[in-house]
C-alpha positions as CSV (number, residue, x, y, z in Angstrom):
1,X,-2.8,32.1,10.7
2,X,-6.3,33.6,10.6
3,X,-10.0,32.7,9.3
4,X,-8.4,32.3,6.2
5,X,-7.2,28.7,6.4
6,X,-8.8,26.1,3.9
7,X,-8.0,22.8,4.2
8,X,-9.4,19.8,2.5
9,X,-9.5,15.9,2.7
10,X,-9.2,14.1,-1.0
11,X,-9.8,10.4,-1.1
12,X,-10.7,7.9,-3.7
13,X,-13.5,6.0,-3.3
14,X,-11.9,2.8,-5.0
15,X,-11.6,0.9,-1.3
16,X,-12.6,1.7,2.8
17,X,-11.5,4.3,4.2
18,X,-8.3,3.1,6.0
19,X,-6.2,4.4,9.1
20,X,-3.8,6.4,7.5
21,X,-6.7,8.1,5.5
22,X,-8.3,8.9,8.7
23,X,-4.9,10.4,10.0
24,X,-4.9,12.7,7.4
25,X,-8.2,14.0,8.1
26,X,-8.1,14.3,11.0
27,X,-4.8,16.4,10.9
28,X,-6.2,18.7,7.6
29,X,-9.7,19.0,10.1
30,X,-8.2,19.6,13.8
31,X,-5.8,22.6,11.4
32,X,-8.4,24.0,10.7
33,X,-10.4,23.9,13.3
34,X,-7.1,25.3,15.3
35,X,-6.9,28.0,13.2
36,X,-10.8,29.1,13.2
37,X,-10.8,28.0,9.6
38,X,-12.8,25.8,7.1
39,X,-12.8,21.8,6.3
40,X,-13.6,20.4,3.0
41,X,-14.3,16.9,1.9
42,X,-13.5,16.4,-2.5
43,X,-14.3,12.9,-3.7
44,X,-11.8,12.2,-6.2
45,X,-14.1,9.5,-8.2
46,X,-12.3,10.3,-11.7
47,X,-12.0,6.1,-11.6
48,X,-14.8,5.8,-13.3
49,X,-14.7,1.9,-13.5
50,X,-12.9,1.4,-9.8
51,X,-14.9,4.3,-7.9
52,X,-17.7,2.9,-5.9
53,X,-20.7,4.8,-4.3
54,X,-20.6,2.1,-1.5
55,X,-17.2,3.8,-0.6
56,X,-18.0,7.1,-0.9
57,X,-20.8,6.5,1.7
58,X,-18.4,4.5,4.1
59,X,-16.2,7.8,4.1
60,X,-19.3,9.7,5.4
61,X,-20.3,6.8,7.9
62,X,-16.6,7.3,9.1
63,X,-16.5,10.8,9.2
64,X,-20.0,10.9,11.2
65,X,-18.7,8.2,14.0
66,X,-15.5,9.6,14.7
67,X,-17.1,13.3,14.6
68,X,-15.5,14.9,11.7
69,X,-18.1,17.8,10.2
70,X,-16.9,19.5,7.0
71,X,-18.2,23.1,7.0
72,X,-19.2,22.7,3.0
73,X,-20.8,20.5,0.8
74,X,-18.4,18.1,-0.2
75,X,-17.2,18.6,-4.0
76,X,-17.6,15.6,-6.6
77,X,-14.9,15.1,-9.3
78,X,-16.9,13.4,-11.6
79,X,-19.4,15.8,-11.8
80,X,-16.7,18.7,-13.2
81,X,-15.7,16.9,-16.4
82,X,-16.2,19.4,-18.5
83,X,-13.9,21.8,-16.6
84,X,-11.1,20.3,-16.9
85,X,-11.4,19.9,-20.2
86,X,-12.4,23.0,-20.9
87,X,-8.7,24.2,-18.9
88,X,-6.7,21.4,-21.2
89,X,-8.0,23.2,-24.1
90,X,-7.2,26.1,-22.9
91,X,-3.7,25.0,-22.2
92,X,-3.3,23.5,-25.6
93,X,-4.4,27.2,-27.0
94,X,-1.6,28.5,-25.1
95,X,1.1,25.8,-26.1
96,X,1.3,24.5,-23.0
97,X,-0.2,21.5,-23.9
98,X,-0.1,19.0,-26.3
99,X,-2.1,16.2,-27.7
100,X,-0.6,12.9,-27.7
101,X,-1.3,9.8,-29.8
102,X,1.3,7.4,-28.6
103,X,0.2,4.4,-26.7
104,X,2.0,3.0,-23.4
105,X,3.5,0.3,-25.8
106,X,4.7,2.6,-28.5
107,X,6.7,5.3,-25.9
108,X,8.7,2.1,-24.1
109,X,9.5,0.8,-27.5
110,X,11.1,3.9,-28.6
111,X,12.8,4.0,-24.4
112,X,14.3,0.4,-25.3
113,X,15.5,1.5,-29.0
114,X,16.9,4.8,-27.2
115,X,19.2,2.4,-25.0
116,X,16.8,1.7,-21.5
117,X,17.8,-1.4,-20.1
118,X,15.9,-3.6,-17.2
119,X,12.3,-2.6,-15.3
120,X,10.9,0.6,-17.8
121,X,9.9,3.6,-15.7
122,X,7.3,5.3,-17.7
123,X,9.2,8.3,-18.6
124,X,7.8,10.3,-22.1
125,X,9.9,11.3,-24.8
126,X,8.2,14.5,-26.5
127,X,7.7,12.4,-29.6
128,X,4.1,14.3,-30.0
129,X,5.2,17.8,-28.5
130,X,5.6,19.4,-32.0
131,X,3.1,17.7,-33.9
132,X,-0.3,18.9,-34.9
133,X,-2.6,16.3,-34.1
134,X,-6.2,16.6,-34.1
135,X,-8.6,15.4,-31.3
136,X,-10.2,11.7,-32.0
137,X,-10.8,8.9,-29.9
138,X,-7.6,7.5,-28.4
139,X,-5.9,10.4,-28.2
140,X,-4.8,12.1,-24.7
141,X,-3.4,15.6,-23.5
142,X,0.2,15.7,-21.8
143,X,1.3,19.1,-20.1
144,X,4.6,21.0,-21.1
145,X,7.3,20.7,-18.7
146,X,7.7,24.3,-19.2
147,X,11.4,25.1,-20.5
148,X,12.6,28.2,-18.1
149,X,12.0,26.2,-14.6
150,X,15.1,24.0,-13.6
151,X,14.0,23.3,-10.8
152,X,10.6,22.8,-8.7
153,X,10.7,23.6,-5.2
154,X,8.8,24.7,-2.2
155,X,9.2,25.0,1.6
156,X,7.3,21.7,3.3
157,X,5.7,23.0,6.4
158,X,6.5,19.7,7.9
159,X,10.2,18.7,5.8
160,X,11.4,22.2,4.8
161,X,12.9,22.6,1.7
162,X,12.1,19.7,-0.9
163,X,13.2,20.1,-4.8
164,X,12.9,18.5,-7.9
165,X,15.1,19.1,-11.2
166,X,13.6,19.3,-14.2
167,X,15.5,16.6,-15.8
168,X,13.5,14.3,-12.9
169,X,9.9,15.3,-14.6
170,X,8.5,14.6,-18.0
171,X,5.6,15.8,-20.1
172,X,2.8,14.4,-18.2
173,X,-1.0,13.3,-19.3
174,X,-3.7,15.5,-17.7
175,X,-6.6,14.0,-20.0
176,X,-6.6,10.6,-20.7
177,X,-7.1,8.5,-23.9
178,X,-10.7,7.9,-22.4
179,X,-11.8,11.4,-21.9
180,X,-11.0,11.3,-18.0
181,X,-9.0,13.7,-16.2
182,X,-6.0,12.4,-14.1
183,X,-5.4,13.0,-10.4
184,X,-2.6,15.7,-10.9
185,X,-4.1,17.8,-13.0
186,X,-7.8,17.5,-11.1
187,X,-6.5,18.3,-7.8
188,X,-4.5,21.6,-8.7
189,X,-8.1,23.0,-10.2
190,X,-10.1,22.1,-7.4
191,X,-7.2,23.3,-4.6
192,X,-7.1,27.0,-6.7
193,X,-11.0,26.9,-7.1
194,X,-12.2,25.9,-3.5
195,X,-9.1,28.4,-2.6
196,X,-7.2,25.7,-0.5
197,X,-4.1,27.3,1.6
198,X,-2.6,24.5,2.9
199,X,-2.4,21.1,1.4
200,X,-1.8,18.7,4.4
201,X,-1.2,15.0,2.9
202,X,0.6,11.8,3.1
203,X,4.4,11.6,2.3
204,X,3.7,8.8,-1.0
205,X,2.3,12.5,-2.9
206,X,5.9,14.3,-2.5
207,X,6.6,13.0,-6.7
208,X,3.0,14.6,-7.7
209,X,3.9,17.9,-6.2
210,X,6.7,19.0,-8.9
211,X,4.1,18.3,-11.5
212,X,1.4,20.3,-9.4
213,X,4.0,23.1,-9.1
214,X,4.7,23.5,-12.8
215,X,0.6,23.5,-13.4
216,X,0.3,26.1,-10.6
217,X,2.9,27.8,-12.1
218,X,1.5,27.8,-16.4
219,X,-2.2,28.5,-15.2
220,X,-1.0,31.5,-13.1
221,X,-2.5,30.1,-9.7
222,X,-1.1,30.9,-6.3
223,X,1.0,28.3,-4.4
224,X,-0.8,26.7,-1.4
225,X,1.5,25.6,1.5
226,X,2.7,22.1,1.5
227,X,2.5,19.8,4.8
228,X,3.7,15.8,3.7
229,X,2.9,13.9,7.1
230,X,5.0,10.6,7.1
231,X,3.6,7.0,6.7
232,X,2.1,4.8,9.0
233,X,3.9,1.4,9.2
234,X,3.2,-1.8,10.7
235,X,4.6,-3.6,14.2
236,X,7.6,-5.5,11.5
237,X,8.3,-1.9,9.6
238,X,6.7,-2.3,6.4
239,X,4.0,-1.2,4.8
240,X,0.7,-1.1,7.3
241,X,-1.4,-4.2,6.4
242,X,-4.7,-5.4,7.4
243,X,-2.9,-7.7,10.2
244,X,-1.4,-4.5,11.8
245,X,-4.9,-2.5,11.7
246,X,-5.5,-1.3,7.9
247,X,-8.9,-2.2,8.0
248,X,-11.8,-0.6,7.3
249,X,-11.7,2.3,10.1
250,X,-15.5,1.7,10.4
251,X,-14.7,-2.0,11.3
252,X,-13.2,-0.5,14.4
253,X,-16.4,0.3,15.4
254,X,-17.6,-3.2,15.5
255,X,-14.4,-4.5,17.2
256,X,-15.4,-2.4,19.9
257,X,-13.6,0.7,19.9
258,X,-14.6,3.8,21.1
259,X,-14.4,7.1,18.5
260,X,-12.7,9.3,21.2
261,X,-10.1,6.5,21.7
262,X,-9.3,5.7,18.3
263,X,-9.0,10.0,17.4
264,X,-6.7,10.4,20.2
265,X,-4.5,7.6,19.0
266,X,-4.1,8.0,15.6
267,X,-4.0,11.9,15.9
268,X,-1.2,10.4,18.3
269,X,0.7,8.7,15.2
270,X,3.5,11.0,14.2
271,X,2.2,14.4,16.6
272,X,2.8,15.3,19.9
273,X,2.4,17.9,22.8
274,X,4.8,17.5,25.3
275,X,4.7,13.8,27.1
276,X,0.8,14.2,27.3
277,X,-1.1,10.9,25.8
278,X,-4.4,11.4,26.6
279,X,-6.8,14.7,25.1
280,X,-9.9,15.5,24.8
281,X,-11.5,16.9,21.5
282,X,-11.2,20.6,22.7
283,X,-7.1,19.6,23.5
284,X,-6.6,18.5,20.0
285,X,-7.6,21.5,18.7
286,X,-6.6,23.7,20.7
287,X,-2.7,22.2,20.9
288,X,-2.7,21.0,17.3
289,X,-0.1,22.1,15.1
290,X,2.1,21.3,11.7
291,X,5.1,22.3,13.6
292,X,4.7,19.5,16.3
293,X,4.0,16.8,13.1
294,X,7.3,15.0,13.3
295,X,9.2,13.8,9.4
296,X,9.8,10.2,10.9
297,X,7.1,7.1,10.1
298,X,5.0,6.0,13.3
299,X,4.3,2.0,14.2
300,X,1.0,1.7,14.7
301,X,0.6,-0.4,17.8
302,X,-2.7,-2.5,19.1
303,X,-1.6,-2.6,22.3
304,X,-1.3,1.5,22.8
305,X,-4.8,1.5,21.3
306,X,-6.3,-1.0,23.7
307,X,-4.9,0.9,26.9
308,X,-6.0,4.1,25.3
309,X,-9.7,2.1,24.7
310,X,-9.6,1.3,28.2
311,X,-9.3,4.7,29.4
312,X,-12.0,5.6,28.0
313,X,-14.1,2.8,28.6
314,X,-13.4,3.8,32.3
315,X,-14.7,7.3,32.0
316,X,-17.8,6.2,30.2
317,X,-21.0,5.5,32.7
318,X,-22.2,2.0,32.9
319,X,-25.4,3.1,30.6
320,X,-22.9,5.3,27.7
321,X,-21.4,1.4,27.6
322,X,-24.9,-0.6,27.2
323,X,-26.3,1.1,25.0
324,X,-22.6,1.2,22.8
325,X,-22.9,-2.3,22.9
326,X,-26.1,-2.6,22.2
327,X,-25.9,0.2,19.4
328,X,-22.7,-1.4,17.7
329,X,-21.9,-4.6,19.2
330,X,-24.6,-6.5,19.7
331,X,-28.2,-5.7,18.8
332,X,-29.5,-8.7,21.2
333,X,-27.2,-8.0,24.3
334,X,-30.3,-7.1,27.2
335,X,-31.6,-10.1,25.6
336,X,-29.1,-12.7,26.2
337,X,-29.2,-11.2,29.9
338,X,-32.5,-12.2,30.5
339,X,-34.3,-12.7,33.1
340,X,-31.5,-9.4,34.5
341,X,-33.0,-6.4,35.0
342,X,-32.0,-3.5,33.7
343,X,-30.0,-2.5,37.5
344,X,-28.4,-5.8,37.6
345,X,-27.0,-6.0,34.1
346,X,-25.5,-2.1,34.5
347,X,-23.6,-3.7,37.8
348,X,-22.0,-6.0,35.4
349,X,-20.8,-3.3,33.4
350,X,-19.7,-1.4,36.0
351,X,-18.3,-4.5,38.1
352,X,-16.3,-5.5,34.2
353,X,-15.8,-2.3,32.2
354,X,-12.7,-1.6,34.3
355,X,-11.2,-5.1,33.0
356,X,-11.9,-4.7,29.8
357,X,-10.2,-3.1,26.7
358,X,-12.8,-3.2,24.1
359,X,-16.5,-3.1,23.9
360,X,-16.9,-6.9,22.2
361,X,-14.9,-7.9,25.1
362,X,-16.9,-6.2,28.1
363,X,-20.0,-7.8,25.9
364,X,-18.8,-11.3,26.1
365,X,-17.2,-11.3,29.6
366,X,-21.2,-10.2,30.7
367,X,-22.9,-12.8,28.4
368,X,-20.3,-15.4,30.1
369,X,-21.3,-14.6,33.5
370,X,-25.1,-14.7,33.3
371,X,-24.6,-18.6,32.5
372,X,-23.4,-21.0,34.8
373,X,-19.1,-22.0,33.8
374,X,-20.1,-25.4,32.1
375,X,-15.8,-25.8,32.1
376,X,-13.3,-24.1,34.1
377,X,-9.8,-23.2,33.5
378,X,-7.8,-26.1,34.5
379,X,-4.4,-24.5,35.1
380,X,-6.5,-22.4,37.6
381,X,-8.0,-25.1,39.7
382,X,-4.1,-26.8,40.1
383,X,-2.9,-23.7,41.3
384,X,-5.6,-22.5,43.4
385,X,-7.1,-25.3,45.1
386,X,-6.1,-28.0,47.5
387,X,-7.4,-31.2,48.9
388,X,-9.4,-29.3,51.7
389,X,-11.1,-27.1,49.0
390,X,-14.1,-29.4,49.2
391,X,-15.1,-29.1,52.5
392,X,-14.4,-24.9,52.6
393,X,-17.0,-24.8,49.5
394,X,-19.2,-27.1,51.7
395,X,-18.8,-24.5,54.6
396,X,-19.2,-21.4,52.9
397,X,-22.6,-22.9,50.9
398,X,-23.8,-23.8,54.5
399,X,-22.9,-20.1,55.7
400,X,-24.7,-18.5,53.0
401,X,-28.4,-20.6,53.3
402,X,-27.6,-19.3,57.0
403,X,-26.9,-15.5,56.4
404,X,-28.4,-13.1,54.2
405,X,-26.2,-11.7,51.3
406,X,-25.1,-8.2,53.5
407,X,-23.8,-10.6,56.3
408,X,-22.1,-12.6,53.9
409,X,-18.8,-10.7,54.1
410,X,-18.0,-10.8,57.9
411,X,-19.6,-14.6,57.7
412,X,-16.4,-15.4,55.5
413,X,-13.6,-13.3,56.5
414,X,-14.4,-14.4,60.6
415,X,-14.6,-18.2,58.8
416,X,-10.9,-17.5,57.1
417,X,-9.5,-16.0,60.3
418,X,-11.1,-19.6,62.3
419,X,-8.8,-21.6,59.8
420,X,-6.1,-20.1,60.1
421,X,-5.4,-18.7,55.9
422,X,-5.9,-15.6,53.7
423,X,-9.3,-14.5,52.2
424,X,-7.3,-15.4,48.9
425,X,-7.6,-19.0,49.9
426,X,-11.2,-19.0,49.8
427,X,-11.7,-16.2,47.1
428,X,-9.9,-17.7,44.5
429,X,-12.2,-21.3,44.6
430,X,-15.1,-19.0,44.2
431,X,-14.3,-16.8,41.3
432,X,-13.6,-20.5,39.6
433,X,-16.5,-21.7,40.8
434,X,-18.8,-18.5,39.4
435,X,-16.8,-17.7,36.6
436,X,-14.5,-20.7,35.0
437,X,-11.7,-19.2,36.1
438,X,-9.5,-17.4,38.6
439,X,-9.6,-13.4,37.2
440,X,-12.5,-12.0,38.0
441,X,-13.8,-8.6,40.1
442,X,-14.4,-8.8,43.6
443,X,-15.8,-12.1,44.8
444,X,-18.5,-10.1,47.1
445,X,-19.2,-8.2,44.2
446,X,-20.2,-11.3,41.7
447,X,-21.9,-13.2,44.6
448,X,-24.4,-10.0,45.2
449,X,-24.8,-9.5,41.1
450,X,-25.6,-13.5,40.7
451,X,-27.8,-13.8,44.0
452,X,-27.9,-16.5,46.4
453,X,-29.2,-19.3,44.9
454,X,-27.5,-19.1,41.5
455,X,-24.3,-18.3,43.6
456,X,-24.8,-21.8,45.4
457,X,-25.6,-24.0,42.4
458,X,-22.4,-22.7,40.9
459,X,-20.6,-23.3,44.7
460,X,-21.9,-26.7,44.7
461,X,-20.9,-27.9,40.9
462,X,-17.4,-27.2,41.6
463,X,-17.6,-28.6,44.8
464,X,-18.7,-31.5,43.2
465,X,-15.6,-31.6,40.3
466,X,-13.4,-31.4,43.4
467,X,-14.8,-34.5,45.6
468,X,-14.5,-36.7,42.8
């Protein structure tokens, strides 16, 4: 490989941009990038009626948070129209094309008279091949299976060899009825005229790329090489739905993922380098290769994503997090804080961004704690207090009007050691009494961050559940 790689990313702007999508930049961008070579971004908006600008822009906001750059402007199908008619023409000159009058109805009649039984598959007959008939509205262009290739094959960089019969292919439409180009046809022109060298794509395109062959092969254009990743499926096998995480991948962003984190995982989702699980940017290029892409579908898995998220979240300083959440989370975080200053709300994150898998969690744990529990976690009270629970809140609220917030630590662990139990006999009271419930950091740790006297109103409410 040199400087002469060109790779590009092709989606449709009829829906989000979804996870596999992303996958397949990201694999056609870290190539490139691996091999010192260049990205491309085509919009393929030739859906004229199902092609939305508002997706087309989601693609670019999706690009810019994860950190995908192309290295050219990206190219717009719809604005090349006239090229690819003026190619079909040319083809038709050559008699390698054919206009073609018949409707969808008119070809499956003639399939069922022929002798096709049960679900019709869309396969053409010829029936205009030798007919001379002259362009007018409803009419379309279909491409000549050409006669002397039996069979269409190439060497997939990721399956090795793949092939196709003739006999599987029929004479397809490259120009619709409407005057629009179809996806085939569009996407050998713009691969041979942004001189792409490897055409890196999901494993659902393996049936266009006999077709693409055959046009490489009539308009005289050198073969790219072909790389088919595998599909992304969900947790049950099937299909990846919005319930296993094909969503919008923007919409990660506001459930409070982090862009490194979601990269390394789905870059994760059918690659590998050794046992490692966690890279860097820099990694991923550096180690990124077709020949580690394995042929077998991935699962894609919440739960691997949330301990990747976490990771991450741990490496991040407390201020990277704040100002995440306040960026992309939640506008009026430092607000809901209030009267917290800036120092005490960053302890929070640091005290909770350990315990945390997602932003929108760490956001709402901190909100939680800056208001009193006005319920508590029932199952936690049975199991972690007792019928002298009262009196031990009683003592420690005593000890800490008595002792400053520093001296608060000896003060309890000498009072634990006096009766005769574990810290953990104390400590879990309080974290129920400050926080609803019995998971929580260190109980020094919240008692410094909430001060003394919110500390004791909390102390004293569950003191008061407890004597009743």
């Amino acid at each position: 490989m040199n400087k002469g790689v060109r790779v590009r990313f092709a989606p449709s702007p009829t829906g989000h941009l979804h996870i596999g999508g992303l996958r397949t930049a990201l694999f056609n961008w870290l190539f490139a990038k691996h091999h010192g070579g260049t990205f491309l971004l085509r919009i393929e908006d030739t859906d004229l009626e199902r092609s939305k600008d508002e997706y087309t822009q989601a693609i670019y906001q999706a690009f810019a948070w994860v950190g995908i750059h192309t290295d050219e402007q990206p190219l717009i199908q719809s604005q090349r129209f006239s090229l690819y008619k003026e190619i079909a023409e040319d083809l038709i000159s050559q008699e390698k094309a054919y206009r073609c009058a018949c409707t969808p109805e008119q070809v499956e009649a003639r399939a069922r008279q022929a002798g096709v039984v049960g679900e019709y598959h869309g396969g053409y007959d010829g029936h205009c091949r030798f007919k001379e008939i002259e362009e007018s509205q409803g009419t379309a262009i279909r491409f000549v299976i050409p006669e002397h290739t039996q069979t269409f094959a190439w060497n997939d960089a990721i399956r090795g060899i793949i092939s196709f019969e003739r006999s599987q292919l029929d004479d397809f439409v490259i120009i619709r009825s409407d005057g629009t180009p179809t996806y085939n046809f569009c996407v050998v022109i713009d691969d041979y005229a942004s001189a792409i060298t490897h055409v890196i794509r999901g494993e659902d395109h393996i049936s266009n790329t006999p077709k693409q062959i055959a046009l490489y092969q009539e308009l005289d254009y050198a073969l790219p090489v072909f790389a088919h990743i595998p599909m992304i499926l969900g947790a049950d096998g099937n299909k990846l739905s919005k319930r296993d995480g094909a969503v919008d991948v923007v919409a990660y962003r506001a459930m409070g993922y982090l862009p490194d984190a979601l990269v390394n995982y789905i870059v994760r989702l059918g690659w590998a380098y050794g046992d490692q699980e966690v890279f860097t940017q820099e990694e991923l290029i550096k180690y990124f290769t077709l020949e580690a892409v394995g042929k077998k579908p991935s699962v894609f898995d919440y739960t691997k994503l949330e301990w990747l998220n976490s990771l991450y979240m741990r490496s991040c300083t407390a201020e990277m997090l704040r100002d995440l959440i306040v960026a992309t989370i939640d506008t009026a975080f430092l607000e809901k804080l209030a009267p917290w200053s800036l120092d005490e709300i960053l302890k929070a994150v640091t005290l909770y961004k350990e315990r945390t898998k997602n932003l929108v969690e760490l956001a709402n744990v901190i909100v939680a704690l800056r208001h009193a529990p006005t319920e508590y976690i029932e199952t936690d009270i049975a199991a972690c207090t007792t019928s002298e629970t009262p009196q031990h809140l009683t003592d420690i609220i005593d000890m800490m009007g008595a002792h400053s917030m520093v001296e608060l630590h000896d003060c309890v662990k000498n009072y634990c050691k006096d009766k005769g139990f574990k810290l953990v006999a104390i400590a879990q009271p309080i974290r129920i009494a400050l926080t609803g419930g019995a998971t929580s950091p260190g109980i020094f740790d919240l008692l410094t961050l909430l001060g003394k006297e919110e500390s004791i109103i909390r102390l004293q409410a569950l003191q008061a559940k407890l004597s009743k």
